[in-house]
C-alpha positions as CSV (number, residue, x, y, z in Angstrom):
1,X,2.7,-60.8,-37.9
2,X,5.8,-60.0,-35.7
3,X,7.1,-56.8,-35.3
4,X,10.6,-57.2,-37.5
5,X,8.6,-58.4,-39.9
6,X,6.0,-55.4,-40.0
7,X,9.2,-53.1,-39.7
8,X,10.8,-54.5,-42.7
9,X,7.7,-54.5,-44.6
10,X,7.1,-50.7,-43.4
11,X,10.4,-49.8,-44.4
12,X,10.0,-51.4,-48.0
13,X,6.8,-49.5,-48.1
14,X,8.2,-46.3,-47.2
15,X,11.0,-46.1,-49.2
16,X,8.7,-47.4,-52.5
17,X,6.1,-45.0,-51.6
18,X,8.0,-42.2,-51.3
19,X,6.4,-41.7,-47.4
20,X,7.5,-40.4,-44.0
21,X,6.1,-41.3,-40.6
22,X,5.5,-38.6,-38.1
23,X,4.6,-39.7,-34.6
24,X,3.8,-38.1,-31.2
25,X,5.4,-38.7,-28.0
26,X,2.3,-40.7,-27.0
27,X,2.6,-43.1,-29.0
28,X,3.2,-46.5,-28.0
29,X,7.4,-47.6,-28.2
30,X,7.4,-49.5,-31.0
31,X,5.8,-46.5,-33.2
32,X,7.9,-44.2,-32.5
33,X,10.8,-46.2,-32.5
34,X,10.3,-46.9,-36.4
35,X,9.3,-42.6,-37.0
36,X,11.0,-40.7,-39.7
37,X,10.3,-37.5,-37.3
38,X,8.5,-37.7,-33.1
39,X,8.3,-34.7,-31.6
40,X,5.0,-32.6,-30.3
41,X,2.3,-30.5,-31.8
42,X,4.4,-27.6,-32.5
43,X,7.5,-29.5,-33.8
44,X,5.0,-32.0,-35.8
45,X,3.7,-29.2,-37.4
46,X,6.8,-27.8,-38.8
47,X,7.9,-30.9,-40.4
48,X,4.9,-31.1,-42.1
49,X,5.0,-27.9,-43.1
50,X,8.5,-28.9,-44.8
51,X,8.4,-32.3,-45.8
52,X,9.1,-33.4,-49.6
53,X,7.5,-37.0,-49.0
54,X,4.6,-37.7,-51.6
55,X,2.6,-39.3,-48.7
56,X,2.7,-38.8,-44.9
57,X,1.8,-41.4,-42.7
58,X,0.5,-39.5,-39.4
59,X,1.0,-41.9,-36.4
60,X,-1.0,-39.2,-33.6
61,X,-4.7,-38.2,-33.4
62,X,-7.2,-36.7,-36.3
63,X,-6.7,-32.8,-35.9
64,X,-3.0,-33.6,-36.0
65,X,-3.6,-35.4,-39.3
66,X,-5.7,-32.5,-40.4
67,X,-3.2,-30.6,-39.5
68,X,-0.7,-31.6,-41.8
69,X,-3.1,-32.1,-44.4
70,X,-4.0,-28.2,-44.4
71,X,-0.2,-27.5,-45.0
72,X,0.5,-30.2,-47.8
73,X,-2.8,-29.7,-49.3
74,X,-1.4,-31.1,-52.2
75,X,0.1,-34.3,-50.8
76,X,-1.8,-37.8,-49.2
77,X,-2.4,-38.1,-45.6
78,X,-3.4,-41.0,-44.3
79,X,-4.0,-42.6,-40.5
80,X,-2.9,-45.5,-38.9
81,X,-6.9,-45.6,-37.2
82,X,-9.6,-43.4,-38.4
83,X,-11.0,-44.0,-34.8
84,X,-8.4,-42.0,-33.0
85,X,-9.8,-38.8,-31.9
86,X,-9.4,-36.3,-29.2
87,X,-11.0,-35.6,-26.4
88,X,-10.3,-32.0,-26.1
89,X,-10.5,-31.3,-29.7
90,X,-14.5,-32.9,-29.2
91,X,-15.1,-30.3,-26.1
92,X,-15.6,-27.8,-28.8
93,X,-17.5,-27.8,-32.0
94,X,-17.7,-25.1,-34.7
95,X,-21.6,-24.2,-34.2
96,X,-21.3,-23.9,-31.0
97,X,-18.0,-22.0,-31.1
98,X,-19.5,-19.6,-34.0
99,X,-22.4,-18.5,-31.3
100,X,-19.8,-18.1,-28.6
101,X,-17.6,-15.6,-30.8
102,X,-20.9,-13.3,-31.2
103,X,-20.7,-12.3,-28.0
104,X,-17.0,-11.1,-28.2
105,X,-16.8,-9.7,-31.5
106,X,-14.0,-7.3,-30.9
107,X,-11.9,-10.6,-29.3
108,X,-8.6,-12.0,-31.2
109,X,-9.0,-15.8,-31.2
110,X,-6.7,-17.7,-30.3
111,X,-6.9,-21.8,-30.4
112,X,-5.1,-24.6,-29.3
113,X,-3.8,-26.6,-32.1
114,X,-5.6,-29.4,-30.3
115,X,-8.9,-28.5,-32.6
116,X,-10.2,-29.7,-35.6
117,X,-10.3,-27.5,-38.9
118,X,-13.6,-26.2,-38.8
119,X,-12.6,-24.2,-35.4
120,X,-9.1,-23.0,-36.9
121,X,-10.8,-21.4,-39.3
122,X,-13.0,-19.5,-36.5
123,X,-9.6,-18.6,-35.5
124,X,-6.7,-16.1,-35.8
125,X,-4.2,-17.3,-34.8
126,X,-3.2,-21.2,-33.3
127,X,-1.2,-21.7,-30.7
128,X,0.9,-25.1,-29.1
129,X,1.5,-25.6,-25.3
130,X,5.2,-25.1,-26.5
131,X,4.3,-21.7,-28.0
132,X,1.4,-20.6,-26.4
133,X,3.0,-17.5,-24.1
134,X,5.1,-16.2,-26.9
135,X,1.7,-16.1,-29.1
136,X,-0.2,-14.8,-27.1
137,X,2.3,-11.7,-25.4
138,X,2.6,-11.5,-29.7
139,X,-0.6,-9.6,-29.2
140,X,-0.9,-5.8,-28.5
141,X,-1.8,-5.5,-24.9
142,X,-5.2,-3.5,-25.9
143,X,-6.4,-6.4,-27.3
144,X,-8.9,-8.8,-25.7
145,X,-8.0,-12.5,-26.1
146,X,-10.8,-15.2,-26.7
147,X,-8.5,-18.4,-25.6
148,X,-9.9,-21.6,-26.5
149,X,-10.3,-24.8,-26.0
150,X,-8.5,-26.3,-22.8
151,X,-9.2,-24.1,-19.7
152,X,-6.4,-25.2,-17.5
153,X,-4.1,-24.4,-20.3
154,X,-5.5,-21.3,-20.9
155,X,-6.0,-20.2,-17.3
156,X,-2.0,-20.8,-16.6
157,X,-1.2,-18.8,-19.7
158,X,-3.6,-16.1,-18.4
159,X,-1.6,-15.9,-15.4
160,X,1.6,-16.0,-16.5
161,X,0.7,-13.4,-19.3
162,X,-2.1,-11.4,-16.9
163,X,-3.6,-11.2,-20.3
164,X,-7.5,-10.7,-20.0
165,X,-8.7,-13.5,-21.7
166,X,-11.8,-15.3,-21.9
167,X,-11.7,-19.1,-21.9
168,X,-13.6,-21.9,-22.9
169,X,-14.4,-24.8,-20.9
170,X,-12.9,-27.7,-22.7
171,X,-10.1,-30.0,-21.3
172,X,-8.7,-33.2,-22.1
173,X,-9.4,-36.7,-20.5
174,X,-5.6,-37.6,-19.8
175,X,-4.6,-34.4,-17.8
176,X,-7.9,-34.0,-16.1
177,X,-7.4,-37.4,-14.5
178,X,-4.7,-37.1,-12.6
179,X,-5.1,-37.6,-9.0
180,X,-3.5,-34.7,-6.5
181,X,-3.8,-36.8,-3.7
182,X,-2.0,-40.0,-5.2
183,X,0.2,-37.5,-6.7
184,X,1.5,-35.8,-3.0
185,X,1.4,-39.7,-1.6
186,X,3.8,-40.4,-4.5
187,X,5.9,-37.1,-3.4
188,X,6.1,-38.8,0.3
189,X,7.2,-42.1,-0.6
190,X,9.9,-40.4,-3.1
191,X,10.8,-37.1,-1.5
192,X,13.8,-36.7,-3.9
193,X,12.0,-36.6,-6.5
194,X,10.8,-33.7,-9.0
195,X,7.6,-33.2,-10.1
196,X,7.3,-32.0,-13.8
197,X,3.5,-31.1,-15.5
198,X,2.2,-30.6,-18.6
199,X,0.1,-27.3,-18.5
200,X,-3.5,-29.1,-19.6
201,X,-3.5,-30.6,-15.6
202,X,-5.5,-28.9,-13.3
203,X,-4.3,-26.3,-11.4
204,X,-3.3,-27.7,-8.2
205,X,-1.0,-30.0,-9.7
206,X,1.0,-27.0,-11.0
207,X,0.9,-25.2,-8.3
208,X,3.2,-28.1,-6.5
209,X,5.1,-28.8,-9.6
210,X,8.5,-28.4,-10.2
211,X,8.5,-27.4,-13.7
212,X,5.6,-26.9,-16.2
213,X,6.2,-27.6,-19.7
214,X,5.0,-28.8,-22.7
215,X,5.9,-32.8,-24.1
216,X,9.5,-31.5,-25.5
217,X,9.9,-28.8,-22.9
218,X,9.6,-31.8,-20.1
219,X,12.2,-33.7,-22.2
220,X,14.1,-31.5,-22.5
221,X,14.2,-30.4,-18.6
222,X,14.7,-33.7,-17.6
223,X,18.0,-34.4,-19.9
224,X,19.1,-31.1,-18.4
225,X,18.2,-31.2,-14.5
226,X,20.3,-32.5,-11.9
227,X,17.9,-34.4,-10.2
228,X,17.5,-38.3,-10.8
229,X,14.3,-39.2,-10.2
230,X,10.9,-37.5,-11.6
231,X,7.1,-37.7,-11.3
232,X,5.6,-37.2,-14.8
233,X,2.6,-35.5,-15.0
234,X,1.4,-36.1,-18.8
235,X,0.7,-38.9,-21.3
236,X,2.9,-41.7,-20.6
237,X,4.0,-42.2,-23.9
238,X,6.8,-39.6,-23.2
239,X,7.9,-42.0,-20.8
240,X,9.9,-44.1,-23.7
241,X,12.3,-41.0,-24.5
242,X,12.9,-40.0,-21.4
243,X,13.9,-43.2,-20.6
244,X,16.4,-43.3,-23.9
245,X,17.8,-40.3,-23.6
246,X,18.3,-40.7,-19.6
247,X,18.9,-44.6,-18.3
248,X,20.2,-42.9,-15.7
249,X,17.1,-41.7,-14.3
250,X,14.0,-42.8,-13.0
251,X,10.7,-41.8,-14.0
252,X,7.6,-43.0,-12.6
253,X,4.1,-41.5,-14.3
254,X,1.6,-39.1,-12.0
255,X,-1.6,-41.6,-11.3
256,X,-4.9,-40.4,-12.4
257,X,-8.0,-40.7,-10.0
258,X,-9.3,-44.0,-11.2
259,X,-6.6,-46.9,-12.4
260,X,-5.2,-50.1,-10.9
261,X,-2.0,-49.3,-13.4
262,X,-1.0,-46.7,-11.7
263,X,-1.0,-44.9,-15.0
264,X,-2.5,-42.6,-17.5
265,X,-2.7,-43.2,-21.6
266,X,-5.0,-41.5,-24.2
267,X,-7.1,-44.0,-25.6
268,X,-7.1,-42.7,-29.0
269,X,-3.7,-42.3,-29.2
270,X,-3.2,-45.7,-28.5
271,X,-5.2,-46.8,-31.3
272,X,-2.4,-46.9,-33.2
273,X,-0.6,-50.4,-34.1
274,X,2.6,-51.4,-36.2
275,X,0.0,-53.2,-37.7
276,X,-2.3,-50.4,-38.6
277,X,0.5,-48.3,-40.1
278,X,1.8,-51.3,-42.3
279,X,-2.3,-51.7,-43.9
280,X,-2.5,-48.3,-43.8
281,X,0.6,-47.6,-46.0
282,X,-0.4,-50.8,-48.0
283,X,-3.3,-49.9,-48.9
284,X,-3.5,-45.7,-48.5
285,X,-6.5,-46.2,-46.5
286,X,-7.9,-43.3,-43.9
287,X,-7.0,-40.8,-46.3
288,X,-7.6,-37.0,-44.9
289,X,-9.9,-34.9,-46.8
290,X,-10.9,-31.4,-46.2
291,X,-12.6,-29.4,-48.8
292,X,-10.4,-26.6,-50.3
293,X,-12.8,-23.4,-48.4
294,X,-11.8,-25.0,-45.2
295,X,-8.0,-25.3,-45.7
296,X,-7.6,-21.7,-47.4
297,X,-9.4,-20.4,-43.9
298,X,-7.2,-22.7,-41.5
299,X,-3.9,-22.2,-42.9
300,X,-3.5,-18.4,-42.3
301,X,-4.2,-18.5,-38.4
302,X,-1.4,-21.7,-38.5
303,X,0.9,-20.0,-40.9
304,X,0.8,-17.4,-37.9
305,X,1.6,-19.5,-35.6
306,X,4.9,-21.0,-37.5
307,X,6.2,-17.8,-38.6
308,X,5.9,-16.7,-34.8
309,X,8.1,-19.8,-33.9
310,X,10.8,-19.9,-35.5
């Protein structure tokens, strides 16, 4: 089916269905070029904290789904792929996690949106990469911080906050794989160019970076900086709205270690299709359930989180 076609049909479905489509920045063009809303983590979540559709249509990956399911308890939520997962959401699990709090009990927990349910509900309070300083200097400074689960984000926060914190090794696929050494031979052959990082790479890549942000904080510095040509350092889905909002500009994504692209894409996030979002409206199929326990426990600590970012 070609795409105008699955776009009309979309937009029929939509509009009968009373639904809206939320997307991240990585996904693929076309995606978020048909979104009611794109944005990251911490903006997702506010939308779907205040949406009025009867059914939302999460174009992203599961925890994000679950996500918005634990603030619209009472509405549908359905995925384009049931398949698409996270990588740094799986470097933690709940058992595991549970054992791992014992041994801090008088800790305040703080967790990366990029988790599943289960683990916001060890938690108590969520943070994004957007909000993550701000949460965590929201703590009194005699507190000790459990910070989990992506260690290069947590060991930049620790030292911009020199918060003692104790951090769990997790990390996720895309921003572990990027390649310092292709990244400085990229620097020499463009030597005008800025290099801009999301704060889930590893540390040596921030250290040369020009800026480190999260996915709308890198947008945002790029539609605002002077310069006119930029190494991007993150999921090269942000690529597409950079490239909208600046024709201007070139921007040419950080290689990872091991890729003949020259690129770096989640494969989950990926997973999504046009396709897959027209069968999955159709048909209200990969519907998110959680039972009731679970979102009671997993709201607060992300209730915390949005009334700290506003």
């Amino acid at each position: 089916m070609k795409n105008s076609i699955l776009v009309e049909k979309i937009n029929q479905l939509r509009k009968e269905k009373n639904a809206i489509i939320l997307a991240h920045y990585y996904q693929v063009p076309e995606i978020q070029d048909i979104a009611d809303f794109i944005g990251d983590s911490l903006q997702l979540s506010q939308q779907a904290a205040k949406t009025n559709a009867d059914i939302i249509v999460f174009a992203g990956v599961y925890f994000m789904a679950e996500t918005a399911k634990i603030l619209n308890p009472t509405k549908k939520v359905i995925m384009p792929d049931r398949d698409a997962g996270c990588s740094l959401a799986d470097s933690i699990n709940a058992k595991d996690f549970e054992l791992f709090l014992k041994k801090y009990p008088d800790y305040i927990v703080i967790s990366y949106i990029n988790t599943t349910a289960e683990i916001k509900a060890l938690s108590d309070i969520i943070c994004t990469s957007s909000n993550a300083v701000k949460i965590v200097e929201s703590i009194p400074k005699d507190k000790k911080i459990i910070f989990a689960p992506d260690k290069n984000l947590g060991n930049y926060i620790k030292k911009l906050t020199g918060r003692d914190m104790v951090i769990w090794d997790g990390a996720c696929h895309v921003h572990e794989e990027f390649s310092l050494e292709r990244i400085l031979e990229l620097k020499k052959l463009h030597p005008e160019a800025k290099l801009i990082a999301h704060p889930e790479c590893k540390e040596p890549i921030l250290l040369i970076s020009d800026f480190v942000g999260s996915t709308s904080a890198l947008l945002n510095f790029v539609k605002n900086d002077t310069a006119k040509t930029f190494i991007v350092a993150t999921e090269t889905g942000i690529l597409h709205q950079m490239i909208k909002a600046c024709p201007d500009k070139a921007f040419i994504p950080a290689p990872p270690t091991d890729s003949t692209c020259g690129c770096n894409d989640c494969k989950y996030m990926k997973l999504n299709t046009l396709e897959k979002i027209y069968f999955s409206l159709k048909n209200e199929q990969f519907e998110v359930n959680l039972e009731n326990h679970l979102i009671e426990k997993a709201y607060l600590p992300i209730k915390r989180m949005l009334d700290l970012s506003l």
